[in-house]
N, C-alpha and C positions, 0 to 999 in steps of 0.2 A: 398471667400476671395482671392484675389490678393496679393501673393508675392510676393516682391521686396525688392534689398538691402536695410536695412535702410543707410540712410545718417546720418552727424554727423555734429552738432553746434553747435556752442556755444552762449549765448542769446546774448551778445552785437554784435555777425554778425544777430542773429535773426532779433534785432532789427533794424539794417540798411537793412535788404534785405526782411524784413515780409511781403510786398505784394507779392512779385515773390516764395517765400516758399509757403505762403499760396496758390497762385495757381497752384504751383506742386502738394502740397498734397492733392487740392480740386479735382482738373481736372486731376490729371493724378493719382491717390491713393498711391503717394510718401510719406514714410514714415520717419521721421527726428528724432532722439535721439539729445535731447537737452542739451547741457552740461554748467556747470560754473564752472570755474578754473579746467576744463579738468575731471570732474566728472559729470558721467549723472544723470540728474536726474528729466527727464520725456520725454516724447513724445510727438509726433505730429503725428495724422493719421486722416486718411480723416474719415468721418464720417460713410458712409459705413461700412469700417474695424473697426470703434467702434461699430456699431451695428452688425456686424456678432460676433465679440468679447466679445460682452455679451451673446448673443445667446448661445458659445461654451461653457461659463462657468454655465450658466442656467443649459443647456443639463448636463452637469458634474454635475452640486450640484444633480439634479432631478435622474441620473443614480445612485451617490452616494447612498442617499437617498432609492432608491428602493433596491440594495444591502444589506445595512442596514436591510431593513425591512425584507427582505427574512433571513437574519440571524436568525435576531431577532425570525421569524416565525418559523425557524427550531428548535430553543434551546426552545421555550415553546410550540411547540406540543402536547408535553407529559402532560402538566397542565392541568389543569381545568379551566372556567371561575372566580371561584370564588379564586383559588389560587391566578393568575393575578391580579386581581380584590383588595387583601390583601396587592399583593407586592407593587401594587403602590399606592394606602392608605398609606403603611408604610414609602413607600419613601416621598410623599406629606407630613405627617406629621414629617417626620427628615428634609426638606427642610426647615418646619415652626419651628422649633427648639422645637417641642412638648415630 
């Protein structure tokens, strides 16, 4: 991913200058905060930096996740299958309001 400073607009200059934005952000991976009445509230990045951008937060849920489970894995060591097996039976059926 490509750093650079973001830039800053506001949509009604967006919309008289959208071809020449749009090919800074496509061609050169410039990045624009979009603003109306001087409050941003969204962006502009070239597509690349949107696809590396999901990629990082993939990688983070999936990192999270495995965390998670390594916890999880330490705190019921000590169980049995079939205690496991009880606790979440019991939880599925207070889910189901049984």
């Amino acid at each position: 991913m490509v750093l650079t400073m973001n830039k800053i607009i506001g949509v009604t200059e967006l919309q008289r200058r959208f071809r020449s934005v749009f090919d800074e952000v496509s061609k050169r991976r410039a990045a624009y905060v979009l603003t109306r009445g001087s409050r941003p509230e969204a962006a502009l990045i070239s597509y690349e930096d949107f696809l590396d951008f999901q990629r990082l937060q993939e990688t983070q849920v999936l990192e999270r996740f495995q965390r998670m489970t390594e916890r999880m894995s330490a705190r019921n060591r000590e169980l049995d299958d079939d205690e496991v097996e009880a606790d979440a039976r019991a939880a599925r059926d207070e889910r189901r309001g049984r």
